[in-house]
N, C-alpha and C positions, 0 to 999 in steps of 0.2 A: 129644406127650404132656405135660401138663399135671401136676405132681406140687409139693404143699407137704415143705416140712423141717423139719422142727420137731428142738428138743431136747426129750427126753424124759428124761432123767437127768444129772447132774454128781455128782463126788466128787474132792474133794483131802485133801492131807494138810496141817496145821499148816504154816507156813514160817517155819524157821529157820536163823540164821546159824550155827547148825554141828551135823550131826550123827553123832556117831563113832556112835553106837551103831545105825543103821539103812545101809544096804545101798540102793545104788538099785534094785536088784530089789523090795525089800519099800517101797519109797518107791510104786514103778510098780502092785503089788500090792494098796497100799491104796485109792489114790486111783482105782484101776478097782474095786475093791470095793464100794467104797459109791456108786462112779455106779450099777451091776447092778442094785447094793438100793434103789437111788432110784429107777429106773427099772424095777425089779418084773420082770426078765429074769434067762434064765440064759445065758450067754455060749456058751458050749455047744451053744445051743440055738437063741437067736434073736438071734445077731446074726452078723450076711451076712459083713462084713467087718472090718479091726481096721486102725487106724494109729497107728503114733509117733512127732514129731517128734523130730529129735534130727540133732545133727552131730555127727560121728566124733571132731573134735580136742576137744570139750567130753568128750566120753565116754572119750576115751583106749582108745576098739577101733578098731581097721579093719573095714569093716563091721558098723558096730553090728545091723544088723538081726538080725543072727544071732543077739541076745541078747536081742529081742523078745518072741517067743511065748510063751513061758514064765508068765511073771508074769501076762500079761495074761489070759490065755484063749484065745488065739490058735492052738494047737497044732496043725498041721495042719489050717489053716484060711484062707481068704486072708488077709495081711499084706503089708504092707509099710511100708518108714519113709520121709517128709518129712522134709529136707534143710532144714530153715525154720522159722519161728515158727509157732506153732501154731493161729493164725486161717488163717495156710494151708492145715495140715491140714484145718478145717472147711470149708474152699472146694474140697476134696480131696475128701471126705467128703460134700459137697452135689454134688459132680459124682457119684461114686459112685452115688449115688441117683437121681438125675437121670437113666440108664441104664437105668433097672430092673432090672438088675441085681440092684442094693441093694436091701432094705428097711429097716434097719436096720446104721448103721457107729457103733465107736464110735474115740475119737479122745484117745488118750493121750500129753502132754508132760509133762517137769521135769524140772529141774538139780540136781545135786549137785556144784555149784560148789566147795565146803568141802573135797572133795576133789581140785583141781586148785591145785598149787602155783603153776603159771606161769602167769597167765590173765593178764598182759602181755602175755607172748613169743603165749600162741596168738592173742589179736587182734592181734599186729601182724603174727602171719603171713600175715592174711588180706589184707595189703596186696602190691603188684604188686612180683614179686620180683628184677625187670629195673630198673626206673628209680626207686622209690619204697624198696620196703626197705631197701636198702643204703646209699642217704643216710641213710634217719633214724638206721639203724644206727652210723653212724661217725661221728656232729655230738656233740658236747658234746650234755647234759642240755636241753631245750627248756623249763627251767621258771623260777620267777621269780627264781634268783637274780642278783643283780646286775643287776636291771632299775632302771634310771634313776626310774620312777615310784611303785617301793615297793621301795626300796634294803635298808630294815628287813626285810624279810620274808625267810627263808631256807626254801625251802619241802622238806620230807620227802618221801623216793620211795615213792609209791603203791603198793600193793599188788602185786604180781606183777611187778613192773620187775625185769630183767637186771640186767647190769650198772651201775652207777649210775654210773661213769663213760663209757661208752662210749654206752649204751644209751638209746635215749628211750621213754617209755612211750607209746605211740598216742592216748591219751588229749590227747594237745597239737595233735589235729584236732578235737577240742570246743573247745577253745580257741579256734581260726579259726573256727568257726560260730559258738560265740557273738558273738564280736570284731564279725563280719559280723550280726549278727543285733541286736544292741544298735545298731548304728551303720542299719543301712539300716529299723530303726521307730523309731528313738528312746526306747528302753525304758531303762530302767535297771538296773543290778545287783542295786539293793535291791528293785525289784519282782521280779524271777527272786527275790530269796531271799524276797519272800514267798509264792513257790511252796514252798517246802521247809516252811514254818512252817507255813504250811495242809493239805497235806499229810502230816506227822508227826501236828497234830493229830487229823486226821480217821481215822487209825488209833486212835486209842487206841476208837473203837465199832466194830473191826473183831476178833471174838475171833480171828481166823489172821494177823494182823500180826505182826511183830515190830519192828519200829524205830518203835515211836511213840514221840511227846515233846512234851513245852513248850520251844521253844526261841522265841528270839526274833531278828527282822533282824540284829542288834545280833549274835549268835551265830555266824552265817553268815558275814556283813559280816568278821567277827574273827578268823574259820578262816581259814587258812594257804590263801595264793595257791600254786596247783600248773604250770596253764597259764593266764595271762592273758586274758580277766578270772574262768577257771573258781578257785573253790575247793575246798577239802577240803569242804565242806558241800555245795556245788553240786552232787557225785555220788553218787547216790544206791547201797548198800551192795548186796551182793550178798548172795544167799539159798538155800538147799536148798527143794524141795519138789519136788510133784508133780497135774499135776491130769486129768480123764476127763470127757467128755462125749462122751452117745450121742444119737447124732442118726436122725432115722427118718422114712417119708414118714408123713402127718397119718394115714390111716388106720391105723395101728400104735399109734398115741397115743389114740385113739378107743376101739380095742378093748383096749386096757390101762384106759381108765378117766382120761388124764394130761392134765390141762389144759397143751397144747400151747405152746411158745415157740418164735414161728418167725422162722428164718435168713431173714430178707426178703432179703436182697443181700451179698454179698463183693464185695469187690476186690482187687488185690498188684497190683506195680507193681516193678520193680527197675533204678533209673540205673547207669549204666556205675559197675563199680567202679574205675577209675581216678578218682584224685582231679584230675588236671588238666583232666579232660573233661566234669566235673561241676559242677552250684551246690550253694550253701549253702543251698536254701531250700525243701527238705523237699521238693521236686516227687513223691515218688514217695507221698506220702500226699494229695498232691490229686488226683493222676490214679489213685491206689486207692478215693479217696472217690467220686469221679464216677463209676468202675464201681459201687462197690458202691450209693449214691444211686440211680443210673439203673435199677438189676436192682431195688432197693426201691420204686421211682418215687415218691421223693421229690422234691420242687421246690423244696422251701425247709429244709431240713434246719435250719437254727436254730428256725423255728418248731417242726417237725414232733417232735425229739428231744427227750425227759425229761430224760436223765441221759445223761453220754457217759464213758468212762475212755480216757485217752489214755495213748500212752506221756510218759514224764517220768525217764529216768535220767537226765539233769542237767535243773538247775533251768530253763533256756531251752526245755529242749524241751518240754513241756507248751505254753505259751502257743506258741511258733513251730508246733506242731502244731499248737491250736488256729486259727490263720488260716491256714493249708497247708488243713486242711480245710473252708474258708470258714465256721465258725462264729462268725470276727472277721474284722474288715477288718485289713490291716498295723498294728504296733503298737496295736492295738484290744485286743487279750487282757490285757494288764499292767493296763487302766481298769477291766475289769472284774472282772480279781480285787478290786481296790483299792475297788469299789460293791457287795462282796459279791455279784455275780451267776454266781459259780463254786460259791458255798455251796450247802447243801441247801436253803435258801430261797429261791437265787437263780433267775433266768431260765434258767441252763444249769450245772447241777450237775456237777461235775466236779473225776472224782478222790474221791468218796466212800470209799471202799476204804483210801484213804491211799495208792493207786500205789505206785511203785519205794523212791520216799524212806520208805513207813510199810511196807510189804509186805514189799519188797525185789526187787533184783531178780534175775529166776529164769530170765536166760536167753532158750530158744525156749520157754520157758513165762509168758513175761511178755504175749505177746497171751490165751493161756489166764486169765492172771490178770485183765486187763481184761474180758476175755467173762464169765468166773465173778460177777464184780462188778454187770455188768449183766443175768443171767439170776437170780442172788439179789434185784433190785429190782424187776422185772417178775416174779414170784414173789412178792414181798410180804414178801421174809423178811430186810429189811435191820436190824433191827431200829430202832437209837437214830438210825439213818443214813439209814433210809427214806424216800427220797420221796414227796410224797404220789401218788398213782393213776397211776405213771409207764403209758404205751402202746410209746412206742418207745425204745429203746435204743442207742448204737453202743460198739462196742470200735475202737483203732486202736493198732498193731502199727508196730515198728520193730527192723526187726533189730540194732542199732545201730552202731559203730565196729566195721569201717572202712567197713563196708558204704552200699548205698543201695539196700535192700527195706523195703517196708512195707505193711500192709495193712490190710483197714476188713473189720467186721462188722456188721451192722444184725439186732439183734432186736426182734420186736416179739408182742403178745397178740394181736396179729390181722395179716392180711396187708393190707398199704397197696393194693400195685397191684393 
């Protein structure tokens, strides 16, 4: 059986870095609201199935599922929650359908990050708690002070770090990828920071950003080294929000009347979480690209894509993503920031949105935030940020530290294969 996916609706809320006065209930509530109204459904009524990404330690329940249905529409109805970023859930959601089962799933993520004090202690929990935690646990601070190469610099403990004497904040494994990542393309640090520059800017035409800005290399460059060669500016800020897309087979979208955006291809991918049995070099977003490429039957995916949004919570990862998913060769992605071909006028747009450094980042909703960005531009509705007559689109998804999942989406106005 032969079945197209299309999205037919999306809804988010605003993203910001703190919000006392909403509830992630009414966060979950909004942003399925205005997918329904977008997509001209009554939840109630026509839609098969319902999912929400979401991990337990971010949400601070044991079984969050349980706290689901509710908000969403879902009420004695099928449900369930994805343990992952939320382009998995659409690869969740495109199997769903794919069944027949399904006519119609829709697919709700977002973080209310703002409320979780420790979010050191729960990433570094996610690390192996036989040979790996307990080292990092008990080593002096992993960060720059007293390093021979920038003796001046006395660097501040990061947000959510334990104890500051005993405790390392996890974040000093960005550190060794970048270390490894500048050294095996020959990149530079100022070109990562002018990932952050370009990215800040490009939020400020994004009206659901918050961290946009004028900053300049110089800015970056000058922020307080945390783990070598990452800085305070290299990590990109964390954010509340919430987002919804309903996804449905083509003839659902036909007889609503919806000029259809379809899921051409997924992929996820997830390397051993041990860190000794693993590389630095993003393998689980090439061989998520090649799935999802191969189900689009794409062949040349540079030519073929408009506009791509990648993850980017530190400033390396954007460009190392970028050649992981062969849109550059090794060290090729730093050239092309620097000839303007990552701009809205360049050859391969990217990061329009302003990503993790202007948006922020939102978590297992930060692949949701990449998809959102490329189904507003094949839509037409980017405004000051639009590209011109984009056809295809990708989102790419990284669960981040300490992990090694990541995952690729390919939208397009029409189907490739």
């Amino acid at each position: 059986m032969t079945r197209k996916i299309c999205v037919i609706g999306v809804g988010n809320t605003d993203f910001n870095s703190m919000t006392p006065d909403v509830s992630w209930k009414e966060f979950m509530y909004e942003a399925c609201k205005k997918a329904y109204v977008d997509a001209g459904i009554n939840p109630r009524k026509d839609v098969d199935s319902f999912i929400t990404c979401a991990e337990d330690y971010w949400e601070g329940f044991s079984i969050f599922d349980e706290f689901v249905p509710d908000q969403i529409g879902a009420v004695q109805r099928p449900c369930c929650t994805v343990c992952g970023d939320g382009i998995q859930g659409l690869g969740n959601a495109y199997m769903q359908i794919m069944t027949g089962l399904m006519d119609t799933v829709a697919v709700e993520t977002h973080s209310k990050v703002s409320d979780l004090l420790t979010y050191g202690d729960v990433v570094l929990h996610a690390m192996d708690p036989i040979f790996e935690k307990p080292v990092v646990g008990s080593v002096e601070r992993m960060k720059y002070a007293g390093s021979p190469k920038y003796p001046e610099k006395r660097p501040k403990p990061l947000v959510g770090a334990s104890d500051e004497k005993d405790r390392v904040h996890p974040y000093f494994l960005a550190g060794l990828e970048m270390q490894h990542y500048l050294k095996s393309t020959g990149t530079t640090e100022e070109q990562c920071a002018s990932v952050v520059v370009k990215n800040k800017k490009n939020a400020f035409d994004n009206p659901y950003a918050d961290y946009e800005g004028l900053i300049s290399e110089d800015d970056v460059m000058n922020s307080e080294y945390v783990f070598d060669p990452v800085k305070e500016l290299d990590i990109s800020p964390l954010v509340d929000g919430a987002i919804c897309f309903v996804l449905a087979e083509e003839s659902v979208a036909k007889d609503l009347g919806i000029e259809p955006i379809y899921l051409n291809g997924f992929g996820y991918n997830s390397e051993t979480p041990w860190l000794s049995s693993r590389g630095m070099d993003a393998g689980y977003a090439t061989q998520a690209s090649k799935m999802a490429f191969k189900m689009a039957g794409i062949k040349n995916p540079r030519k073929t894509l408009d506009i791509v949004e990648v993850d980017d919570r530190f400033s390396y990862k954007e460009l190392q993503h970028l050649e992981a998913l062969r849109l550059a060769r090794p060290g090729e992605a730093a050239q092309l920031l620097e000839e303007g071909e990552l701009s809205k006028e360049g050859s391969l747009p990217t990061n329009l949105s302003g990503g993790s450094f202007g948006v922020g980042n939102c978590l297992e909703a930060t692949g949701m935030q990449r998809s959102l960005e490329i189904i507003t531009q094949l839509r037409g509705h980017g405004g000051k940020r639009q590209v011109s007559d984009p056809t295809f689109g990708m989102a790419q998804s990284w669960r981040g530290l300490t992990g090694g999942t990541g995952a690729v989406a390919v939208f397009g106005r029409e189907v490739k294969a």
